[in-house]
C-alpha positions as CSV (number, residue, x, y, z in Angstrom):
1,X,-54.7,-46.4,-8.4
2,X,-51.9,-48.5,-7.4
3,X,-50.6,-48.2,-3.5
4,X,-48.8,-51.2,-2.9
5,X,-47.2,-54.9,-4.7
6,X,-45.8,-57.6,-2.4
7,X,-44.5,-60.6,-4.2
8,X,-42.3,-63.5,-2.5
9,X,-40.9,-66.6,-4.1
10,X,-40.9,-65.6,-7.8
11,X,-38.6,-65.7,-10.5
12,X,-35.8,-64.2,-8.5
13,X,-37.8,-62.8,-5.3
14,X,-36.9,-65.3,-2.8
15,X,-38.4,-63.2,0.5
16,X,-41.1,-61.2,0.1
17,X,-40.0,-57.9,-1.8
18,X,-42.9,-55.0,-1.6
19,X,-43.2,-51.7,-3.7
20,X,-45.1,-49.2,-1.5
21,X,-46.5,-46.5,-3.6
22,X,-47.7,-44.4,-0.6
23,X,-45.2,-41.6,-0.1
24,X,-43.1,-41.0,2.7
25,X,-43.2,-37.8,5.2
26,X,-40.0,-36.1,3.2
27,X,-40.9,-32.2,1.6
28,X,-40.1,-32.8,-2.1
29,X,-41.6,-32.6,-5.2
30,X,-45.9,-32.5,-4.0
31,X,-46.8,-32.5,-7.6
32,X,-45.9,-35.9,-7.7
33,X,-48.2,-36.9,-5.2
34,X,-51.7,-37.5,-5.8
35,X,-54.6,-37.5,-3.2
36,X,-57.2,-39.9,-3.1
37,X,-60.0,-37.8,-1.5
38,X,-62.6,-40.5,-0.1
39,X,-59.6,-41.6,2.1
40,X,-57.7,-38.4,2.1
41,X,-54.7,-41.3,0.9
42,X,-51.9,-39.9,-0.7
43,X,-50.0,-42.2,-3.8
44,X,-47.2,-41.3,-5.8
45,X,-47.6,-40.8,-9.6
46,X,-45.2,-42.6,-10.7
47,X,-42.0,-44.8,-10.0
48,X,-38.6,-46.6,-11.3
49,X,-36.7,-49.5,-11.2
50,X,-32.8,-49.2,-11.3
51,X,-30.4,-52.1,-11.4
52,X,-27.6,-54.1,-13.1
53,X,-28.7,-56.1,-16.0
54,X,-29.6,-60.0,-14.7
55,X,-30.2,-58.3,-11.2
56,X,-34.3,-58.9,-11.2
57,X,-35.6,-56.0,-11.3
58,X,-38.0,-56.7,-14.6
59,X,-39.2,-59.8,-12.4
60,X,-40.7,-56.8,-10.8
61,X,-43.5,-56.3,-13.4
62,X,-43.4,-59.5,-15.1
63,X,-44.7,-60.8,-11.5
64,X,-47.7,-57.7,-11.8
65,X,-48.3,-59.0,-15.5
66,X,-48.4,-62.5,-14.3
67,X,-50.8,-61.9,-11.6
68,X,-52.7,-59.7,-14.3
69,X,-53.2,-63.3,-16.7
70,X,-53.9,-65.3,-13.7
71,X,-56.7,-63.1,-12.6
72,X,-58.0,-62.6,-16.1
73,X,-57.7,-66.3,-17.4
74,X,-57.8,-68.7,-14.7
75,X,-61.7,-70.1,-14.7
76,X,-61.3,-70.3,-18.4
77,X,-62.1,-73.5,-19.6
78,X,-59.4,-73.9,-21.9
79,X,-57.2,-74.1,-18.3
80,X,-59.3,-76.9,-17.2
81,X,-56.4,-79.6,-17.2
82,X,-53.1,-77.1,-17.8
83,X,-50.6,-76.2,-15.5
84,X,-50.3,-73.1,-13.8
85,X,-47.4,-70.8,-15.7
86,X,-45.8,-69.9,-12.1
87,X,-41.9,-70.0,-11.4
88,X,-40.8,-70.6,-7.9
89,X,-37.1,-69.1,-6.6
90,X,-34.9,-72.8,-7.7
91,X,-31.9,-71.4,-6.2
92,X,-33.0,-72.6,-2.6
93,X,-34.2,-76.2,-1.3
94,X,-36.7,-74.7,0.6
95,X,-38.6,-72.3,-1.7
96,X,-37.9,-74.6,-4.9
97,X,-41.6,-76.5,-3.6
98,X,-43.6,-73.6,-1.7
99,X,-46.3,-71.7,-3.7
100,X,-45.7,-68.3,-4.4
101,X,-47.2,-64.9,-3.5
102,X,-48.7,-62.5,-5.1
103,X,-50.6,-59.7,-3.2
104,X,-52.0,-55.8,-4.5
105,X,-53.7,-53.2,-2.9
106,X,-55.5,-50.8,-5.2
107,X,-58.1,-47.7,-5.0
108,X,-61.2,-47.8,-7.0
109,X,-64.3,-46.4,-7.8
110,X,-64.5,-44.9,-4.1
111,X,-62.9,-48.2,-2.4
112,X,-59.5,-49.3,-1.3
113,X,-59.3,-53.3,-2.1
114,X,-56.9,-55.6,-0.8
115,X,-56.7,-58.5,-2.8
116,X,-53.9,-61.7,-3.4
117,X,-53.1,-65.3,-3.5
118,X,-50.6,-68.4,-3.3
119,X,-50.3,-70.5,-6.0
120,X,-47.9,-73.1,-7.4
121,X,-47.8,-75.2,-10.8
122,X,-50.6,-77.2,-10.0
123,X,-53.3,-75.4,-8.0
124,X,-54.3,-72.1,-5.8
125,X,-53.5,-72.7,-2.4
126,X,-54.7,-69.8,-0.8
127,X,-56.4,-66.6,-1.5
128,X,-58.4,-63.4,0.2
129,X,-60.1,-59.9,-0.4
130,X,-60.9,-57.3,1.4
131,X,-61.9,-53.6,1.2
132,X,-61.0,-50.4,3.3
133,X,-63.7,-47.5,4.6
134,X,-62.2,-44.9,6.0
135,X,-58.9,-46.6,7.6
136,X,-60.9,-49.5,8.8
137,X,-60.8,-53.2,6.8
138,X,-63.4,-55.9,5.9
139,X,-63.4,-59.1,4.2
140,X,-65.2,-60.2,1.2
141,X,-63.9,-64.0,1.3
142,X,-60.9,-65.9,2.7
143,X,-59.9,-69.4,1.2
144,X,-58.1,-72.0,2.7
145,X,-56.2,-75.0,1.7
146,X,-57.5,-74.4,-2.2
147,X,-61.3,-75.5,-1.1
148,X,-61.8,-74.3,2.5
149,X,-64.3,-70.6,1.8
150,X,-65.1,-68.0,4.9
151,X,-67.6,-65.8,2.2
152,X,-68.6,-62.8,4.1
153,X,-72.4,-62.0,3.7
154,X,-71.4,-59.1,2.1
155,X,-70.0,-61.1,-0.7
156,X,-72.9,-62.9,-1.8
157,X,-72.2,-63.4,-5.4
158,X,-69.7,-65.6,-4.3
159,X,-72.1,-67.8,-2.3
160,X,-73.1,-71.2,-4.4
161,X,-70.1,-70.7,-6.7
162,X,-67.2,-72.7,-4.4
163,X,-68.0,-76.0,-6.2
164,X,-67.4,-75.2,-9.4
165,X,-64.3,-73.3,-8.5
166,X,-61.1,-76.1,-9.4
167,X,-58.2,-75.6,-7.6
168,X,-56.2,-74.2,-10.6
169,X,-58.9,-71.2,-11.2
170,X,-58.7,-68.2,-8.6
171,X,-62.3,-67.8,-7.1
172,X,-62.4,-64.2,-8.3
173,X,-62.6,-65.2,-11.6
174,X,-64.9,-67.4,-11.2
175,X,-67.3,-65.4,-9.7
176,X,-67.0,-62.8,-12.5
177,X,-67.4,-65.3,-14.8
178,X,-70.8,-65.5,-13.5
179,X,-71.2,-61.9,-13.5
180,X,-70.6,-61.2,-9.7
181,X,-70.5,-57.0,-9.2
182,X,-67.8,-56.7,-7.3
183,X,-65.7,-59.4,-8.7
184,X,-66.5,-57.7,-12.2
185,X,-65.5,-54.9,-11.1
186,X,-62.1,-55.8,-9.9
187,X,-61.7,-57.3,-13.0
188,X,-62.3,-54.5,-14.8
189,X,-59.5,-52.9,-12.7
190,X,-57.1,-55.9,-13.8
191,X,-57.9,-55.2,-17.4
192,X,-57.5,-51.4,-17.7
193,X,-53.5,-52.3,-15.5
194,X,-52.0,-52.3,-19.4
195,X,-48.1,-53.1,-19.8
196,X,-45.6,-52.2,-22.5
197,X,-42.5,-54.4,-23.3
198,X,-39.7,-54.3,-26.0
199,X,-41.0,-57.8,-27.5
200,X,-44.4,-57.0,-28.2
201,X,-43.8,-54.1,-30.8
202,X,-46.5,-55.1,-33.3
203,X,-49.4,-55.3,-30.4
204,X,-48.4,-51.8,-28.7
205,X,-48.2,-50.3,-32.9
206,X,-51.5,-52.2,-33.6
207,X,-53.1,-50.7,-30.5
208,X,-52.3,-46.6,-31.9
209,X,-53.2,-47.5,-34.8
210,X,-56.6,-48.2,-33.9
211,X,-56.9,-45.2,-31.5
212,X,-56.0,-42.6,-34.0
213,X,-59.3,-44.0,-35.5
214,X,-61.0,-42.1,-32.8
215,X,-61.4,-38.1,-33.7
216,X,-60.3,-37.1,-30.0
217,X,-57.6,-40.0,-29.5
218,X,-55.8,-38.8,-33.2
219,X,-55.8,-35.0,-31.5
220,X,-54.1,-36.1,-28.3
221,X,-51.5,-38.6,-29.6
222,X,-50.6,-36.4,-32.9
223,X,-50.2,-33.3,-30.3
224,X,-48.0,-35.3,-28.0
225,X,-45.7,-37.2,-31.4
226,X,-45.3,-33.6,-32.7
227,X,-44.4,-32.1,-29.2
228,X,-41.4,-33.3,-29.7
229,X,-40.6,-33.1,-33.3
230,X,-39.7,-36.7,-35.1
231,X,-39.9,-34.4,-38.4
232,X,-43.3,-35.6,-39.7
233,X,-46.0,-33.0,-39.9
234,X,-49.2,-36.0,-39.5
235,X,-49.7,-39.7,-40.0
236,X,-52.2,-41.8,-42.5
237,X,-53.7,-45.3,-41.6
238,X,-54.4,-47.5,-44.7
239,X,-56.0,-50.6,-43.7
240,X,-55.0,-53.2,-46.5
241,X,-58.3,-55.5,-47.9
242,X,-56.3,-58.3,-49.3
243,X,-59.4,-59.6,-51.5
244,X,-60.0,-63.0,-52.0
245,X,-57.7,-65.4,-50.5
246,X,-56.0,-67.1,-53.6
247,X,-52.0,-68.5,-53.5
248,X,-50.9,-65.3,-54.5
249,X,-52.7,-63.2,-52.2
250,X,-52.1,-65.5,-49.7
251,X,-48.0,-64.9,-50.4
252,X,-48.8,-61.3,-50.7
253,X,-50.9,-61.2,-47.3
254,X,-47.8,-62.8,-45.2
255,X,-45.5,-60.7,-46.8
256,X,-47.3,-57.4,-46.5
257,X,-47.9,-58.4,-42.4
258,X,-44.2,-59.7,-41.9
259,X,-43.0,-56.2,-43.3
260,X,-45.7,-54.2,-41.5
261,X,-46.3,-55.9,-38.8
262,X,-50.7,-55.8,-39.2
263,X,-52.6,-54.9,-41.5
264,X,-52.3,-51.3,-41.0
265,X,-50.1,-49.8,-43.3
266,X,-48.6,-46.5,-41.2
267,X,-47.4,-43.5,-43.7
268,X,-45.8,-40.9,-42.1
269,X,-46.4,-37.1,-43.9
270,X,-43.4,-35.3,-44.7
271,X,-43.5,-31.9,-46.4
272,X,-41.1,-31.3,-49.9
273,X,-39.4,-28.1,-50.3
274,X,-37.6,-27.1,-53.2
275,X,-34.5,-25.2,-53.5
276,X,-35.7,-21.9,-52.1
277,X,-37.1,-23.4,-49.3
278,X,-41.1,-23.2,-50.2
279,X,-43.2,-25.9,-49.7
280,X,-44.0,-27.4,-52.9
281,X,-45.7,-30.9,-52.0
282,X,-46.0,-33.8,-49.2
283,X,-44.2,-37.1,-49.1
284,X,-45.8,-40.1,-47.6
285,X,-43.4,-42.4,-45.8
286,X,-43.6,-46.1,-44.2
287,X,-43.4,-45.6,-40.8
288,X,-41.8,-49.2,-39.8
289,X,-38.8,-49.0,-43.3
290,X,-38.3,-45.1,-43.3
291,X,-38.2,-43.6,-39.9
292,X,-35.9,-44.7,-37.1
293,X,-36.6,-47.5,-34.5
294,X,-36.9,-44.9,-32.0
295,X,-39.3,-43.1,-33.8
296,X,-41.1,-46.3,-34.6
297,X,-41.1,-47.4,-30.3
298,X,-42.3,-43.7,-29.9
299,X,-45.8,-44.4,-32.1
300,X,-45.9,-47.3,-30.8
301,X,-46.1,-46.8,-27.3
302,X,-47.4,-43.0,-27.8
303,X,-51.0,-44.6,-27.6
304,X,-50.7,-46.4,-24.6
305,X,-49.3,-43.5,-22.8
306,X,-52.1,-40.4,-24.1
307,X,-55.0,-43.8,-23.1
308,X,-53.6,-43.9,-19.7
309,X,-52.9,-40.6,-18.9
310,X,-57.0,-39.8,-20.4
311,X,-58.3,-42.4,-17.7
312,X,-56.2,-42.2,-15.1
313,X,-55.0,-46.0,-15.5
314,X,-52.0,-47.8,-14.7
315,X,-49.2,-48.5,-16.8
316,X,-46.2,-50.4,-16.5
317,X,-43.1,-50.3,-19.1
318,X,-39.6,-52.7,-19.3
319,X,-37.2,-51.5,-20.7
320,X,-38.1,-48.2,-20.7
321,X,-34.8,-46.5,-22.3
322,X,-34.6,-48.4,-25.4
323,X,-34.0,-46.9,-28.4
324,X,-35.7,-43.7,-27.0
325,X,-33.8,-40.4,-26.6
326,X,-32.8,-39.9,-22.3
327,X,-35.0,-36.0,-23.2
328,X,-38.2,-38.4,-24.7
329,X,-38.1,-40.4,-21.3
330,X,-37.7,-37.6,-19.3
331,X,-40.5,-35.9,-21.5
332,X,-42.7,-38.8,-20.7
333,X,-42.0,-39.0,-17.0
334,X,-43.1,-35.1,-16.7
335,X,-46.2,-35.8,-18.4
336,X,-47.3,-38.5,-15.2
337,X,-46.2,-36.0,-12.7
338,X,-48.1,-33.3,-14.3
339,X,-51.0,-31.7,-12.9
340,X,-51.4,-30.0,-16.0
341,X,-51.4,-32.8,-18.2
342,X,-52.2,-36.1,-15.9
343,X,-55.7,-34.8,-14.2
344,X,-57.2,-37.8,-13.3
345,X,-53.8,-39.2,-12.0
346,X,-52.4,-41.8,-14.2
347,X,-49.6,-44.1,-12.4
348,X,-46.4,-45.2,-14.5
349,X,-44.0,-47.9,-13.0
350,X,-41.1,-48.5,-15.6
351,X,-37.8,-50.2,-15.5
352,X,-34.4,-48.1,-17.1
353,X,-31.0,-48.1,-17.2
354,X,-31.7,-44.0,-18.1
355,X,-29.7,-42.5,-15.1
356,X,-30.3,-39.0,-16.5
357,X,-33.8,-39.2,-14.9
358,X,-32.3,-39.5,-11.5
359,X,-32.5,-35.5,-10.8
360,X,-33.8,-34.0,-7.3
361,X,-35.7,-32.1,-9.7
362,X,-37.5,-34.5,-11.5
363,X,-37.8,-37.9,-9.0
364,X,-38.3,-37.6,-5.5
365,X,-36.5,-40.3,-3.3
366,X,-39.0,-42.6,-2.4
367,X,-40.0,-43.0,-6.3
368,X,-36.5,-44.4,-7.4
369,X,-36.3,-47.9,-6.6
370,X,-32.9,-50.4,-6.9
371,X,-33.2,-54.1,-7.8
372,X,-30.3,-55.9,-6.3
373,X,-29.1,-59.2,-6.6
374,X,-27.1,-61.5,-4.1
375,X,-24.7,-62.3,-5.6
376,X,-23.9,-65.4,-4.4
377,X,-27.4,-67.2,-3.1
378,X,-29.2,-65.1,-6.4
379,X,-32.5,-63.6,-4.8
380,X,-33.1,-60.2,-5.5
381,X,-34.6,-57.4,-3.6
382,X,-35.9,-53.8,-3.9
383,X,-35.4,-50.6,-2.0
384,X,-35.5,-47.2,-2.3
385,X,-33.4,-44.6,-1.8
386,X,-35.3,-43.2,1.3
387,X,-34.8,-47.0,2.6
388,X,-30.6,-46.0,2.0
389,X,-31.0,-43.2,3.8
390,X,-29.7,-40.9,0.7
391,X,-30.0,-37.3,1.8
392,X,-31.6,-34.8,-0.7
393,X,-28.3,-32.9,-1.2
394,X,-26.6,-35.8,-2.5
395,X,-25.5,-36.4,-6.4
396,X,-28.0,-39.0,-7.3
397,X,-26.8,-40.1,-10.7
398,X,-22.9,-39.8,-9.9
399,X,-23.1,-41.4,-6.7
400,X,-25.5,-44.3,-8.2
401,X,-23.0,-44.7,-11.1
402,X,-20.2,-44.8,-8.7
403,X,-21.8,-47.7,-6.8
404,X,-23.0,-46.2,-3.6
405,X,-26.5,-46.9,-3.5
406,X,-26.0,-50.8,-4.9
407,X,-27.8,-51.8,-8.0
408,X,-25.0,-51.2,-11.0
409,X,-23.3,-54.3,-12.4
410,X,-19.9,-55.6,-10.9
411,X,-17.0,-55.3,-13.1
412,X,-13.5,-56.9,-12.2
413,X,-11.8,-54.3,-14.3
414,X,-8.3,-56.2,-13.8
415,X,-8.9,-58.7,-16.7
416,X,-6.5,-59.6,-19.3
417,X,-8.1,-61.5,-22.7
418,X,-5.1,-62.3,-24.3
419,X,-3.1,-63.4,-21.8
420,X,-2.0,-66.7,-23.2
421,X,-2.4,-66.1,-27.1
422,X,-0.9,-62.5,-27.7
């Protein structure tokens, strides 16, 4: 589980900005809340992002997906002699140089682990781990000044392993690379963290696709597409075998995948009635040319959601809102603060411009978050509404709409476009 991101001099984060999933004192909405037993810790289930468009607040989870990559690629040898893909804040002399931050704290498997890093372009400056018992923290390993180690003894796998670490690999890595336990593990945390964004349709539609394979998977994502009737009654994977690889097939093969996007061909099942309304047959239809591109973003992401809610996993979504229904995002955001239906207590962090989900009744105020750009030095930061001291008897939506809370767009509604030609 997630409890807390810090993140400073990235993108648009100028100063440190931290999201603190650990809920404050306030008497609202407990089934949103899940407890940690070992550490009797309590973390909230899920959490959102408001703000005006160009105001940062997707450099929220692109800086978790980049620390994601850097954890899960750095000792790779193919980044022997690249440069690390890290953006400083260049709207001020100062940070334009400076490495950036990147810092998580995360529960698993019956430990609370403290784990982050400064890096630029060219190399890892610093970086640290440590774990929590019962309220109380140890180290694993701090590094210094890219090659300076202080490896606890606890950390043994790490010991022997600082020379072959280069200064543009993150010693975690490397260690896991050679099959460290811990490190492994933490890795293994890192790769079940799974994001969804509106570019990468074909990857999230690919990734269903393949978990409708499984018996139990196909039961859980059909139950959750027909809770909320797109108007097909079941779906049908044919996996296209292309044959031999001749100019024709070859035309046929990128044709078929540029339409398709894979090799999956996804039919959705319709049922024919005829004029007396009895069913009389089934129609098969392509789910990326027939049905709607919300119904398409729906499948897509449908697996994603039913794999993390099973584990009890982390996932992250931009642009949460588009082309779904505001009811289909609100469906969604029940399901993570469910006890019913998230047992092992899934996280979602998403970003939306979907105000209908800011309801006393569904959100308590330390899960809605505002992104909010300065407007004139451009570095953005994040807060809460408990942070803005909104009371719980206020109009959330109409009051954020109005522009009380910060993070909507400014307009200079006194504008005339024609002023000189009409």
């Amino acid at each position: 589980m997630l409890l807390n991101f810090r993140v400073e001099n990235f993108l648009s984060f100028k100063d440190l900005v931290e999201v603190d999933l650990k809920p404050s004192s306030i008497k609202e909405l407990e089934e949103n809340i899940a407890l940690i037993p070992t550490s009797n810790t309590r973390v909230l289930k899920s959490a959102v992002v408001y703000g005006a468009n160009s105001s940062g607040k997707s450099n929220l989870l692109k800086a978790i997906i980049f620390m994601k990559s850097f954890v899960m690629n750095s000792s790779k040898e193919g980044q022997a002699n690249q440069d690390i893909n890290v953006e400083s804040f260049k709207l001020n002399s100062r940070t334009e140089k400076k490495p950036s931050l990147f810092e998580i704290i995360f529960y698993h498997e019956g430990l609370t682990y403290r784990y982050g890093f400064t890096v630029d372009s060219h190399r890892v400056h610093r970086e640290w781990l440590f774990y929590s018992k019962i309220n109380k923290e140890y180290k694993y390993f701090v590094r210094e000044d890219a090659n300076q180690f202080d490896i606890d003894d606890k950390f043994e796998e790490g010991k022997g392993l600082v020379k072959v670490t280069r200064d543009n690999a993150l010693f975690l890595s490397v260690v896991a690379q050679f099959n460290g336990s811990i490190s492994m593990e933490l890795l293994r945390w890192f790769t079940d963290l799974k994001y969804i964004t509106d570019t990468n349709k074909q990857f999230h539609q690919n990734y269903t696709s393949k978990l409708l394979e499984n018996k139990i998977y196909h039961e859980w994502i059909m139950k959750f597409l027909k809770h909320v009737d797109l108007g097909f009654s079941d779906l049908e994977m044919e996996k296209i075998n292309f044959g031999e690889i001749d100019v024709v097939n070859k035309r046929f093969r990128e044709f078929f995948l540029l339409e398709n996007k894979g090799d999956t061909l996804i039919k959705t099942i319709h049922y024919q009635y005829d004029e007396n309304g009895n069913e009389v047959g089934k129609i098969f239809f392509n789910l990326n040319k027939n049905e709607s591109l919300g119904t398409q973003k729906y499948f897509a992401i449908s697996g994603l959601i039913i794999e993390t809610l099973a584990t009890g996993n982390v996932l992250i979504i931009d642009e949460f809102d588009a082309r779904l229904h505001p009811n289909l995002s609100s469906f969604i955001v029940n399901l993570f603060n469910s006890k019913l239906n998230n047992p092992r207590n899934a996280q979602l962090i998403f970003v939306t411009h979907n105000t209908n989900l800011l309801s006393k009744k569904r959100l308590r105020r330390d899960q809605i978050l505002l992104a909010e750009k300065d407007r004139k030095l451009g570095f953005t930061s994040i807060s809460s509404l408990m942070d803005k001291k909104v009371r719980t008897d206020e109009a959330y939506e109409k009051n954020y709409l109005e522009g009380e809370y910060g993070g909507v767009p400014y307009i200079q509604e006194d504008i005339n476009l024609f002023d000189n030609y009409i």
